[in-house]
N, C-alpha and C positions, 0 to 999 in steps of 0.2 A: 496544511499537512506538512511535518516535516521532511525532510528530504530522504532521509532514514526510513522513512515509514513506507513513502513513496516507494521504495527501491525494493523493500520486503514486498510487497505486492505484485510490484513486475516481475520479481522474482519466482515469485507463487505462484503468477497468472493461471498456468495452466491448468495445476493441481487444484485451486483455487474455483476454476470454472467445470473440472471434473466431479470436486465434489461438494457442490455447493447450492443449495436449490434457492435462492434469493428470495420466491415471490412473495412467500408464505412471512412468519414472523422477521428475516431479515428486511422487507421491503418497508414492513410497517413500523419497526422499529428507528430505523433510519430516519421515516418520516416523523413520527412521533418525538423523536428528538430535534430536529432541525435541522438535520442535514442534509436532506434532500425534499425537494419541495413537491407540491402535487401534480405538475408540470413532470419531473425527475421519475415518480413511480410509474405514471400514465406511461412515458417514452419506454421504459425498461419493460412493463407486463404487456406491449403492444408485440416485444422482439416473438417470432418466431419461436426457439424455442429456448429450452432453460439455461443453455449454453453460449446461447447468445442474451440474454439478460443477467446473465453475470457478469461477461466480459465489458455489460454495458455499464453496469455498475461500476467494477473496476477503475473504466475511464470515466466515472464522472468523480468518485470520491478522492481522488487528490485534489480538486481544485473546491473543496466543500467545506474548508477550515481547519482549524488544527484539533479539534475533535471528533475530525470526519474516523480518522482511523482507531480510538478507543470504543466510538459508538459502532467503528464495527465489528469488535472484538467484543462489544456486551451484544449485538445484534446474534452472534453465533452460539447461543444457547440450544440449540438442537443437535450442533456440529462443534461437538468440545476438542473433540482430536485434533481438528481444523485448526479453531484458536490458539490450543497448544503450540502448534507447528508456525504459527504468524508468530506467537507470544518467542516462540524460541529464535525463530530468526533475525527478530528483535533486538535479543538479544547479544548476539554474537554480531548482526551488523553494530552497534555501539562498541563492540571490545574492538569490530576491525576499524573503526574514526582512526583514534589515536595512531595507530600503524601508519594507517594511509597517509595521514598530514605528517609525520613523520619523514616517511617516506616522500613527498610533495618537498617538503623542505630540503631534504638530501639534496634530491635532484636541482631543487633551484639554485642549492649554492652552486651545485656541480657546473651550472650553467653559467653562475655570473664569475667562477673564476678560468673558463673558458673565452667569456668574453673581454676578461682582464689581460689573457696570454694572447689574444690578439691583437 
């Protein structure tokens, strides 16, 4: 999963496990596709309750490939709002890339003509 993608999810977490009920067609879809194995649903439909089997989801889908995070943006057919809201801050995390390395670059030069006045 890209790192981008990564970061929209931590960012969502909460809202994410507020309103998101996993077990049902997110669980199977997921599996159904590859992403998570039968090992992966078993661990998640064992949690307590529905709030904690998302959060468990959460942390397993960045380390699940790089189509962990589109299969879970077609898994969310029940909860379009939902996707919208991943889809938009998607978005807008890619327009902030560019700024930040940007930004990154500033600052390094900033740093290596500090270390030249030394």
């Amino acid at each position: 999963m890209e790192a981008r993608d990564k970061q929209v999810l931590r960012s969502l977490r909460l809202e994410l496990g507020a309103e998101v009920l996993v077990e049902g067609l997110v669980l199977q879809y997921l599996y159904q596709e590859g992403v998570l194995t039968e090992s992966h649903v078993q661990e998640i439909k064992a949690q307590a309750t529905g709030l904690r089997k998302t959060m468990l989801l959460l942390d397993i889908l960045p380390s699940r490939g790089p189509k962990a995070f589109d299969a879970f943006l077609d898994s969310l057919q029940e909860f379009p709002w939902v996707r919208e809201k991943l889809e938009k801050a998607r978005e807008e995390a890619i327009v902030e890339l560019p700024a930040e390395t940007e930004e990154q670059r500033t600052e390094l030069a900033k740093k290596k003509r500090r270390k030249k006045e030394s």
